[in-house]
ZAMARGU-4260 file (C-alpha; in steps of 0.2 Angstrom, whole numbers, plus 5000, padded with zeros to 4 digits):
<rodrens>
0) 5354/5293/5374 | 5346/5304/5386 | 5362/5312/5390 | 5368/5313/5373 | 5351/5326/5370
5) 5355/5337/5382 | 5371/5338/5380 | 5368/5344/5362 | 5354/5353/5367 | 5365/5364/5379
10) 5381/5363/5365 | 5366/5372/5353 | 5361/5386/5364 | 5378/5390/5369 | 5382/5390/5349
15) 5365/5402/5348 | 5369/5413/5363 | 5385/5416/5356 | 5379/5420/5341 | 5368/5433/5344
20) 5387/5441/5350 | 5397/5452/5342 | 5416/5450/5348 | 5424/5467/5350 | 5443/5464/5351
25) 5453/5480/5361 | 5471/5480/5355 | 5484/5492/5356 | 5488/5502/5339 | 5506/5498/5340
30) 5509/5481/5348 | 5495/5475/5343 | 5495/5466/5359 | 5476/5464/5369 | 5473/5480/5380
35) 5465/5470/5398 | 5454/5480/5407 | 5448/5494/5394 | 5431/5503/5398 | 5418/5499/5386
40) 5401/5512/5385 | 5386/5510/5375 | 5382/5528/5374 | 5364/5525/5370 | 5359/5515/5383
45) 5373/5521/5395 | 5377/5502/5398 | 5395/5494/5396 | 5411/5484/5406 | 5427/5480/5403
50) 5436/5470/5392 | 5443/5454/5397 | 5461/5447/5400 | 5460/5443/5383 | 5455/5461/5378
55) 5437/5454/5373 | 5420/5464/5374 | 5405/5455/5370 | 5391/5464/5364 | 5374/5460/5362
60) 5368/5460/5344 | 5349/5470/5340 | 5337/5467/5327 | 5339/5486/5320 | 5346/5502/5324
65) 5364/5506/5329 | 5378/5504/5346 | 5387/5520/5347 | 5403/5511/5358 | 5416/5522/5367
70) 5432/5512/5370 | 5443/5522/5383 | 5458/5517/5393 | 5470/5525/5404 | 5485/5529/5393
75) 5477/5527/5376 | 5466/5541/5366 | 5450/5536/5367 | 5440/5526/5352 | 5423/5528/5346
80) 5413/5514/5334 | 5397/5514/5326 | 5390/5496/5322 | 5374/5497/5313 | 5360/5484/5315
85) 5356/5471/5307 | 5374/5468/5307 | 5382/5459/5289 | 5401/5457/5294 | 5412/5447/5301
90) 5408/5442/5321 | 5426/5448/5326 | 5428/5466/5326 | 5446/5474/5329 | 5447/5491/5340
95) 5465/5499/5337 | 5467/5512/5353 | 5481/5524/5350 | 5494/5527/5362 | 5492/5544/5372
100) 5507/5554/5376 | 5499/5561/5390 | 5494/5547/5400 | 5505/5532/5395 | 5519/5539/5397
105) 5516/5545/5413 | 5532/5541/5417 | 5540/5554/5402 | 5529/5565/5413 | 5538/5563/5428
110) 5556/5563/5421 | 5555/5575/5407 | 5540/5587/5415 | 5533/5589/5396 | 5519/5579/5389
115) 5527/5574/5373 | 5526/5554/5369 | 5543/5547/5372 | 5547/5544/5351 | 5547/5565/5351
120) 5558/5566/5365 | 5575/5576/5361 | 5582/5566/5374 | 5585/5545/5371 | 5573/5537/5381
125) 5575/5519/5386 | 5561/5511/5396 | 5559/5494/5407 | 5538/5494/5405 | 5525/5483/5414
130) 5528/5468/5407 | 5547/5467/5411 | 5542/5472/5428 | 5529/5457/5429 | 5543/5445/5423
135) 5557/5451/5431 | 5545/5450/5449 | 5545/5431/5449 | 5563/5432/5441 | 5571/5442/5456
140) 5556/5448/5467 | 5568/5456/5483 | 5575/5472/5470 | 5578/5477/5452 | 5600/5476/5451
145) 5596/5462/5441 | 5586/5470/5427 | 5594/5486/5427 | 5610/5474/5423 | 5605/5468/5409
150) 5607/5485/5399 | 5623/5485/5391 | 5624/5504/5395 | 5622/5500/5416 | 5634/5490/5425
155) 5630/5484/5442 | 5644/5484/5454 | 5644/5474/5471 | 5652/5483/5481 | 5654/5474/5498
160) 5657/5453/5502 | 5648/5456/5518 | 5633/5468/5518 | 5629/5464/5500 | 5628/5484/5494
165) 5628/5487/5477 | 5632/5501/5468 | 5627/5509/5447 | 5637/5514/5436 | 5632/5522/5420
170) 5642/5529/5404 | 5658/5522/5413 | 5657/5536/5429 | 5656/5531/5446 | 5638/5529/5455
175) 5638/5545/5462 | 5634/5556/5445 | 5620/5544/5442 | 5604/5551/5450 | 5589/5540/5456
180) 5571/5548/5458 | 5558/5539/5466 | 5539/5544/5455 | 5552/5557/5451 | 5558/5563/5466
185) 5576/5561/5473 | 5575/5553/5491 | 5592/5543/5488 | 5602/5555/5493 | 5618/5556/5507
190) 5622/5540/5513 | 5603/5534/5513 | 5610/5532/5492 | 5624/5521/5498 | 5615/5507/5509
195) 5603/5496/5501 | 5594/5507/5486 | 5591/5493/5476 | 5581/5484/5486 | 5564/5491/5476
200) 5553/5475/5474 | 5550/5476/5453 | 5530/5470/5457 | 5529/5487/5465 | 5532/5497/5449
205) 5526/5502/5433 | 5541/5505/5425 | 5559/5512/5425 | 5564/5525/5415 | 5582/5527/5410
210) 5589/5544/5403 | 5609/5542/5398 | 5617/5557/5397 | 5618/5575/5408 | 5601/5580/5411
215) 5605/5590/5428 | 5594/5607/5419 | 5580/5593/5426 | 5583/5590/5441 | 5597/5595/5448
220) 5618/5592/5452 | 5620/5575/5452 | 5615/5567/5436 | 5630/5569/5427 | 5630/5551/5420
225) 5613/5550/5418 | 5595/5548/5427 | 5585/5533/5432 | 5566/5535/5438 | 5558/5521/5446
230) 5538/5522/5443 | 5524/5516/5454 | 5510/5506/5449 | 5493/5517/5450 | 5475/5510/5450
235) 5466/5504/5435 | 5449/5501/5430 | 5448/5484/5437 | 5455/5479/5454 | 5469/5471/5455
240) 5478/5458/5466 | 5494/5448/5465 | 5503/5438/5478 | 5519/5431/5475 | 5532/5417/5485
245) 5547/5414/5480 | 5563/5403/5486 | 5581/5403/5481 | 5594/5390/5481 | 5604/5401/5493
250) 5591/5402/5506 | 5583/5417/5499 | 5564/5416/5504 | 5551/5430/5497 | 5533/5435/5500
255) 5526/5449/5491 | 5508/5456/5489 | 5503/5468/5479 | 5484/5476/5480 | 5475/5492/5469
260) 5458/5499/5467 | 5452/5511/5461 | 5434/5517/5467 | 5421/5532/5460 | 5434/5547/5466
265) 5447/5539/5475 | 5461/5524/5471 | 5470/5513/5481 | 5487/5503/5478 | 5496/5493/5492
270) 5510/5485/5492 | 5520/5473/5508 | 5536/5463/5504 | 5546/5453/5515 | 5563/5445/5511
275) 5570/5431/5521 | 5589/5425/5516 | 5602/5415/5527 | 5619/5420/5528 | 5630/5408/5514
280) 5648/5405/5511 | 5649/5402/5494 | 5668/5400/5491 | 5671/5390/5509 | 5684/5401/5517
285) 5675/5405/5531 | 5667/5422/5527 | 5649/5426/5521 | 5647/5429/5503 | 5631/5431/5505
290) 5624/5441/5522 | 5608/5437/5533 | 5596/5447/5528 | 5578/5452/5537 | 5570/5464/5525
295) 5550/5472/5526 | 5542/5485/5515 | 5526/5495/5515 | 5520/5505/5503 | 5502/5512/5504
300) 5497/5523/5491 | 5481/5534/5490 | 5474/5542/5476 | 5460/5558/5477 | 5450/5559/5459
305) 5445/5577/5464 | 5436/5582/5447 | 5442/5578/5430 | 5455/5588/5430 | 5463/5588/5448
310) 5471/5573/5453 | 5480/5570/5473 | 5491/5555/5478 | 5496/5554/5493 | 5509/5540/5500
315) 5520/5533/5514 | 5535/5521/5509 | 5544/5510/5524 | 5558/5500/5524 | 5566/5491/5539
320) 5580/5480/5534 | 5594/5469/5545 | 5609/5464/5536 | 5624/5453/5545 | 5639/5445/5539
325) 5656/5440/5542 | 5664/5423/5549 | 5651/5411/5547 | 5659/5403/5565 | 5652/5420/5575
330) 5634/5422/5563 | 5633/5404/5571 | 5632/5408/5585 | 5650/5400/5589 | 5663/5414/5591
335) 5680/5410/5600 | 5695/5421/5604 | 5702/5422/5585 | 5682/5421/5576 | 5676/5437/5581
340) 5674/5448/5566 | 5656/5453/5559 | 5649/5464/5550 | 5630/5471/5554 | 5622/5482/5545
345) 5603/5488/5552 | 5597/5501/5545 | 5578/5510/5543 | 5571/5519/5527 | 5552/5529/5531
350) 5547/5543/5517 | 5530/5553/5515 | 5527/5560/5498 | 5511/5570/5489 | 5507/5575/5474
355) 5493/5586/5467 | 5490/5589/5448 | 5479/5601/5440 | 5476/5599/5424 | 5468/5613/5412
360) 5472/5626/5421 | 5474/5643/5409 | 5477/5629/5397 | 5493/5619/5402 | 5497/5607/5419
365) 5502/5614/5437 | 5510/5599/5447 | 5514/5603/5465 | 5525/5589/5474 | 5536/5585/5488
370) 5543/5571/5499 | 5551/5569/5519 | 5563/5554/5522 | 5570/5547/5538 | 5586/5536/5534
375) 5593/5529/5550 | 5609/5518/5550 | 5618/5507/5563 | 5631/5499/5556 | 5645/5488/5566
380) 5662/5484/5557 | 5673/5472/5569 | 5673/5487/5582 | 5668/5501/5572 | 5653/5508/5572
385) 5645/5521/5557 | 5628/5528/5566 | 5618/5543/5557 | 5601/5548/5556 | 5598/5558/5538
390) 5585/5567/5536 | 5580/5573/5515 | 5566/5584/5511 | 5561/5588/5492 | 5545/5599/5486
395) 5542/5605/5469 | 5528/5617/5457 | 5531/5616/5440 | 5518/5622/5427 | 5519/5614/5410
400) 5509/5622/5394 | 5509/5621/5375 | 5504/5634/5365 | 5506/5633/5346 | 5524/5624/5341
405) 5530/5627/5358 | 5532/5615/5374 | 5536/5624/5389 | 5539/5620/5407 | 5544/5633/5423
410) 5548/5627/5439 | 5555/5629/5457 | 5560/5615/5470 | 5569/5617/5485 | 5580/5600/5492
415) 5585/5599/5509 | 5597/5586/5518 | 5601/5584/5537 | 5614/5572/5542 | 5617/5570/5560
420) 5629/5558/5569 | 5620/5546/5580 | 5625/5539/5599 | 5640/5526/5595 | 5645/5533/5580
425) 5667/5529/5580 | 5668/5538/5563 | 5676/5559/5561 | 5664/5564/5551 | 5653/5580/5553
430) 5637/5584/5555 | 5630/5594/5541 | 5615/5603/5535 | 5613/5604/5516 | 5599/5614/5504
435) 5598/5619/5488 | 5586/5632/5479 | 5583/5627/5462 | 5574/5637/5446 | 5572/5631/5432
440) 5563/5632/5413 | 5563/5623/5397 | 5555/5626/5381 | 5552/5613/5367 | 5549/5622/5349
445) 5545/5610/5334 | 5553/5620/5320 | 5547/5610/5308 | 5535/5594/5307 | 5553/5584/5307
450) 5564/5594/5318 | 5560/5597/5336 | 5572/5608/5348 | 5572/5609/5366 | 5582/5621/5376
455) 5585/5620/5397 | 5591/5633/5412 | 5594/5631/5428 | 5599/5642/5441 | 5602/5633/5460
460) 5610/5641/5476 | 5617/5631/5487 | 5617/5634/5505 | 5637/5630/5507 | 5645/5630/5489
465) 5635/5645/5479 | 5628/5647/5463 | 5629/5635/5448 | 5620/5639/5432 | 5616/5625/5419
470) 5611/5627/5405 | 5608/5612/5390 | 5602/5610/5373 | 5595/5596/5362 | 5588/5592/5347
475) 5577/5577/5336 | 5575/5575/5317 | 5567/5563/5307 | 5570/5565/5292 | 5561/5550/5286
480) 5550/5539/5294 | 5557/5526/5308 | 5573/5535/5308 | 5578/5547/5323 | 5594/5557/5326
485) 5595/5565/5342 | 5608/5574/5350 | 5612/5585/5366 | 5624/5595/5375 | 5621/5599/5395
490) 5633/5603/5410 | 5632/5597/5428 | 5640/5599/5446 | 5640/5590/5460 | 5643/5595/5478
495) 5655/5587/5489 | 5647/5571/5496 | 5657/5561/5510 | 5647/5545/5507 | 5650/5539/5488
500) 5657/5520/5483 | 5673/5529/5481 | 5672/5530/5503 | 5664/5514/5505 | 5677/5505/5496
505) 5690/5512/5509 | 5679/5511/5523 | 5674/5526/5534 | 5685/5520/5550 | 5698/5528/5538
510) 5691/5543/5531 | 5690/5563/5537 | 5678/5574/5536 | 5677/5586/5521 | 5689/5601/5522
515) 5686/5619/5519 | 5687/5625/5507 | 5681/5612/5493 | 5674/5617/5474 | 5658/5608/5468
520) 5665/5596/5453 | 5656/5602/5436 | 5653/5592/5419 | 5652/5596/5403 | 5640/5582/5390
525) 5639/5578/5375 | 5625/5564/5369 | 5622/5559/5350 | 5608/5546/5347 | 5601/5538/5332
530) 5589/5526/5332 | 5578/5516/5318 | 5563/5505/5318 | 5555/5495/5303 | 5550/5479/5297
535) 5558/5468/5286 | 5543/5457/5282 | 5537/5451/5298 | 5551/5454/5309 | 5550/5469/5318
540) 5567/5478/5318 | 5573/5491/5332 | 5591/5496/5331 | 5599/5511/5341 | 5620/5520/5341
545) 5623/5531/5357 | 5639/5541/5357 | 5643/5550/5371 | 5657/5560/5379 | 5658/5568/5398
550) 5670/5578/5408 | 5671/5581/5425 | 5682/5595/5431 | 5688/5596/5450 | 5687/5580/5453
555) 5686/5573/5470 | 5695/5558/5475 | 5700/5551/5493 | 5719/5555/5493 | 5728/5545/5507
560) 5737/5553/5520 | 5753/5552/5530 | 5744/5547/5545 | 5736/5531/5535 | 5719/5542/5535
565) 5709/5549/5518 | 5704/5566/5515 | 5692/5570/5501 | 5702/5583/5489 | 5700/5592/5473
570) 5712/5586/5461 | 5721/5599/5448 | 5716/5586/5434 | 5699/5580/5426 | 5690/5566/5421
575) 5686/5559/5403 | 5672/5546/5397 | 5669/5544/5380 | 5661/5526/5373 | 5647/5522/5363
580) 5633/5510/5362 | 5623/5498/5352 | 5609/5489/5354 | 5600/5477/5340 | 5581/5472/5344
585) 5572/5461/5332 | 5554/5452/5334 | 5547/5440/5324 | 5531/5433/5332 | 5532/5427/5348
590) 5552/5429/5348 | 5563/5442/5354 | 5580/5446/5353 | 5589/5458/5361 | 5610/5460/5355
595) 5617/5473/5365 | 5636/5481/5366 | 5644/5495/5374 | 5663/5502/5373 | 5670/5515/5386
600) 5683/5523/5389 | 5686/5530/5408 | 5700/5538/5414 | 5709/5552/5425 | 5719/5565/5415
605) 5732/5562/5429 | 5752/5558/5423 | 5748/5542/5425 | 5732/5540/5414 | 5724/5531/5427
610) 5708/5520/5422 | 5693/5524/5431 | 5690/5509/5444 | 5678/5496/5442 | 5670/5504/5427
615) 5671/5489/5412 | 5679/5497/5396 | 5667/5482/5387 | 5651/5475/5390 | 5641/5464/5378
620) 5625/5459/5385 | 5609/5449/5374 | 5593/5441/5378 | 5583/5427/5368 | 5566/5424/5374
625) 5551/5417/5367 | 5533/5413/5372 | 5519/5402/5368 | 5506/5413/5374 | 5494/5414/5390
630) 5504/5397/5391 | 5523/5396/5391 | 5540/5408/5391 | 5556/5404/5388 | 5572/5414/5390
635) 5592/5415/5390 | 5601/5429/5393 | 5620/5432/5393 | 5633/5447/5395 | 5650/5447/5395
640) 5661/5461/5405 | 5680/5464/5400 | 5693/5476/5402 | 5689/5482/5420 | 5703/5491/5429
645) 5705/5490/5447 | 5716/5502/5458 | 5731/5509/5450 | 5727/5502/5430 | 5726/5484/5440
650) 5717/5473/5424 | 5705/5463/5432 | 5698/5445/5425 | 5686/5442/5412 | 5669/5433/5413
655) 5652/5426/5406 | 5637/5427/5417 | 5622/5416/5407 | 5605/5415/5415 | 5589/5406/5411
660) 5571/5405/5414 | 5555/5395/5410 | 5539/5401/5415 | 5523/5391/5414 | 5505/5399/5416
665) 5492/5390/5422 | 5475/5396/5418 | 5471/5414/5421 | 5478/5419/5438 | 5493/5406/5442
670) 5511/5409/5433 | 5527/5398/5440 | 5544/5404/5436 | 5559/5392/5437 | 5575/5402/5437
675) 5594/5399/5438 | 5607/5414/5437 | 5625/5412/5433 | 5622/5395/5428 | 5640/5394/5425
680) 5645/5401/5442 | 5655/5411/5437 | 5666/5420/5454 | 5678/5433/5458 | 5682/5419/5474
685) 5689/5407/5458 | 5701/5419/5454 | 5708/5425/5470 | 5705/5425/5489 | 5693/5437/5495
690) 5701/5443/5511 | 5718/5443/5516 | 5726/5446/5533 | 5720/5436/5548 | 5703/5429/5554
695) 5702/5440/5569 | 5706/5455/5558 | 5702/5450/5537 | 5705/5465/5524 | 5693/5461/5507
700) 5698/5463/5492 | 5688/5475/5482 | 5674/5467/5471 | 5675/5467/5452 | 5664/5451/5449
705) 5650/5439/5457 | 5653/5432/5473 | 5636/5421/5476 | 5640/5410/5464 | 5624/5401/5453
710) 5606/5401/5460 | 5591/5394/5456 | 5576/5401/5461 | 5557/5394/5461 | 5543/5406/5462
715) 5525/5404/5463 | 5511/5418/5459 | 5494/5419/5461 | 5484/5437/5450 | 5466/5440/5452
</rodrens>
């Protein structure tokens, strides 16, 4: 009895306490998802917090008077709420914050240099946010192919059985139009873009941004194709910890941990990675499908709050990564006189980048950047060894203002690349030493309150191939609301490289160096894009058509000579690719569905119309997924990939890859994932052998599918 009277007794103040609580629930305006972690003041007593996971802030009720509350959050416009005492309404208070351009979209930041929100963009926008990246980190913690796959617009090419490289492909065009920034800043450049640029652990970023379509007025030659930024996480109100493991079917072993703080004036974020994988041989012919692989990253990151309006990041990336593969008989340690072959690949990525941004100055935003990379490769084929060191620098000062109906952005940035032949090195290849001086400006005008128009210049000089001026326009209109019609026109040009996929695919033992005399290849694009979002009762409704047509004049390709080697030539033809794409969103609840297809047409205005290689003609890709929340998460996903051409208008196979994943949170801060990719194992290996020739001396086949076969893969992590 005793017991029963205190337990009541303490079930009764509980019940009282929480009574004389009002419940302030932070949500955002759109999603109407809780906002975690939003600042909460009292700006009469100067007193507050944060809200919780749940986006809860309790607040204390008073006998008379008023609570003049101030809700702000970084990427949101900030909220104001005056509750007046004795308080007559409902217990639960809603606070909508409003998404601001400026902040949450830090990201349109970096890859468009205005700061419009991304729904006034001229150009299509698609981005991966936070909460893919959170998934996707206990899905495929090591790199981010996976995710970037499963666009219908991106295909994913693995382009070697051994070292396990892969390469992107976007709007049907080979790897090398699409450019990769890094927080906005291109540091995959050379061959430090051809070995191992995937490997970005998703629990590192906020976001990936992914711009379809010529927008080299931005940034610069090489995205033809289109752009894809990858986005650092940056401190929040309230520290932040997560440490994830994870382990793989084929011997794939991951640790990841991941650390930010953000203090009065200054921030913190750190994350450390390491992957461990033993080598595999999936199909049982002898060779590694899957390589060796021993790969650590570091990447410290700290943030200055100078005032409250000057901002300066400083950070350091580092990578060191060992690959090996080849006969399964010599990784064992076992090799003979016929199993000799291997393939090692070791290689070293270091980068230093800052950023300082000044905000309200003469009314619009100066941003001063650069970055310095190191890329050193060693890698052994058989007896042939390709060893370089690359050096890359990148700095940048743009100044971005609006004044009335315009948007305007002026900028210069200088790009420098160094490649230098290390001691071993068995390839002909040359040394070279590569900048580019770029200016360039862009003005967004809203000519009315539905029509916006953005036009672009830019003017580089490059140190070896001259001058190249690009100019581009585009254009939004909404002429009702949900409904946006986009559409832009941009040219391009990219330098001769010597290390594309097109050169890895025929090895470099093979290949010369670039001859005198070369033209820069130039583009022409064209992007139309119209996109809708409603409701149809309570299913929320998102559905986008993308057409999109690019030519390439003097196009390089490797054209084999009569001593069996490949020299790098302009050809007198150019290169087409016209598709669309379409993609159906809906959800209803805690269900979403994502229905996505894409149709190109790649080819080589060459007398024999030849296909562009590896570049799928049709891709259909969906996701199903649904959630039980703070508790469970389901998913499938599927795509389909058909009509790829190989060499010569070669048709390759067909196939379905299917995945699927259940994810199980426990509590507050444990979340385990369970995993399985390809579950119907679909492989390249099933349809053909994937080397020919001898053991001593094998020849593979060039990759159009998977090769590893299914995996399942358990992961474990912990979030303070």
């Amino acid at each position: 009895m005793k017991q029963l009277f205190i337990t009541l007794t303490i079930f009764i103040c509980c019940f009282a306490a929480q009574a004389q609580q009002l419940t302030l629930i932070v949500r955002d305006s759109a999603s109407r998802q809780p906002l975690p972690g939003v600042s909460v003041l009292n700006t009469g007593t100067q007193k507050g917090g944060a809200t919780s996971n749940t986006g809860i802030f309790l607040l204390n009720r008073q006998t008379s008077g008023s609570a003049h509350m101030r809700f702000s959050f970084i990427g949101y416009e900030p909220a104001s709420l005056e509750i007046s005492f004795p308080w007559t309404g409902a217990d639960t208070i809603p606070v909508l914050l409003k998404a601001q351009g400026e902040n949450i979209n830090e990201v349109v930041i970096s890859s468009t240099r205005t700061n419009s929100r991304i729904e006034d963009l001229p150009m299509k926008v698609e981005v991966l946010g936070q909460d893919d990246m959170e998934e996707e980190s206990g899905i495929k913690p090591g790199n981010v192919a996976s995710i970037l796959g499963d666009l219908s617009v991106i295909h994913i090419q693995n382009t070697s059985a051994v070292n396990g490289n892969n390469a992107i492909r976007m709007q049907g065009l080979d790897g090398k139009y699409t450019q990769l920034l890094r927080d906005g800043m291109p540091v995959y450049e050379g061959i430090s873009g051809n070995f191992g640029v995937l490997a970005i652990p998703p629990l590192d970023l906020k976001q990936i941004e992914i711009i379809k379509g010529s927008v080299s007025t931005l940034y610069g030659g090489g995205a033809i194709a289109g752009m894809i930024n990858f986005i650092a996480k940056t401190p929040g109100p309230e520290p932040e910890l997560t440490v994830l493991l994870n382990r793989s079917t084929l011997k794939e072993n991951n640790a990841n941990v991941y650390y930010a703080e953000r203090y009065k004036n200054t921030g913190l974020t750190l994350f450390a990675g390491a992957t461990v994988q033993d080598e595999s041989d999936v199909n049982k012919d002898g060779f590694s499908d899957v390589p060796r692989l021993r790969q650590y990253t570091l990447h410290p990151r700290f943030f200055w709050y100078v005032n409250p309006n000057s901002t300066l990041v400083a950070g350091y990336t580092g990578t060191i990564e060992r690959r090996a593969g080849g006969d399964m008989q010599v990784l064992s340690h076992e090799a003979d006189n016929i199993h000799q072959y291997t393939e090692v690949n070791n290689s070293q990525r270091h980068s230093v980048d800052i950023q300082f941004t000044r905000r309200q100055l003469y009314g619009g935003t100066l941003t001063i950047k650069g970055v310095a990379s190191l890329f050193h490769l060693d890698n052994t084929e058989g007896g042939f060894g390709l060893r370089a060191n690359q050096g890359n620098l990148y700095a940048e000062a743009a100044y971005n203002k609006k004044s009335g109906r315009h948007n305007f952005v002026l900028g210069l940035n200088e790009t420098g690349e160094k490649y230098r032949r290390a001691k071993g090195d068995s390839t002909l290849l040359n040394n070279y030493t590569y900048s580019t001086t770029g200016f360039f400006a862009q003005d967004g005008i809203d000519i009315t309150d539905k029509l916006l128009a953005e036009a672009g210049i830019r003017l580089d000089y490059h140190n070896v191939y001259g001058w190249y001026l690009l100019p581009r326009l585009a254009l939004v209109y909404k002429p009702v609301e949900g409904l946006s019609l986009r559409l832009s026109a941009g040219t391009g040009y990219k330098t001769p490289a010597i290390f594309t996929m097109q050169t890895q695919n025929i090895a470099y033992r093979d290949l010369l160096p670039l001859a005198g005399g070369m033209e820069a290849e130039t583009s022409q694009g064209l992007n139309f894009d119209a996109g809708y979002h409603t409701s149809i009762g309570p299913v929320d409704v998102t559905l986008n058509q993308a057409l999109y047509l690019t030519r390439i004049f003097h196009t390089i390709l490797p054209v084999l000579q009569a001593d069996g080697k490949y020299l790098l030539a302009n050809q007198p033809y150019h290169a087409n690719s016209a598709g669309t794409d379409t993609y159906l969103r809906l959800e209803y609840e805690h269900l979403e569905l994502y229905l996505g297809y894409n149709h190109t047409t790649s080819k080589y205005r060459d007398p024999a119309h030849t296909f562009v290689p590896f570049a799928p003609r049709d891709k259909f890709a969906s996701t199903l997924a649904y959630e039980i929340p703070e508790k469970w998460r389901f998913g499938i996903e599927n795509s389909w990939v058909g009509h790829q051409y190989l060499y010569n208008n070669q048709l390759a196979p067909d196939y379905w890859f299917w995945a699927a994943m259940v994810s199980r949170q426990f509590g507050e801060h444990f979340t385990v994932v369970l995993n399985c990719e390809n579950v119907f194992d679909a492989r390249q290996g099933k349809h053909e052998a994937l080397y020919t020739g001898s053991v001593s001396n094998p020849v593979f086949q060039p990759l159009w599918g998977p090769i590893d076969g299914r995996i399942t893969n358990l992961s474990v992590k912990y979030t303070l």
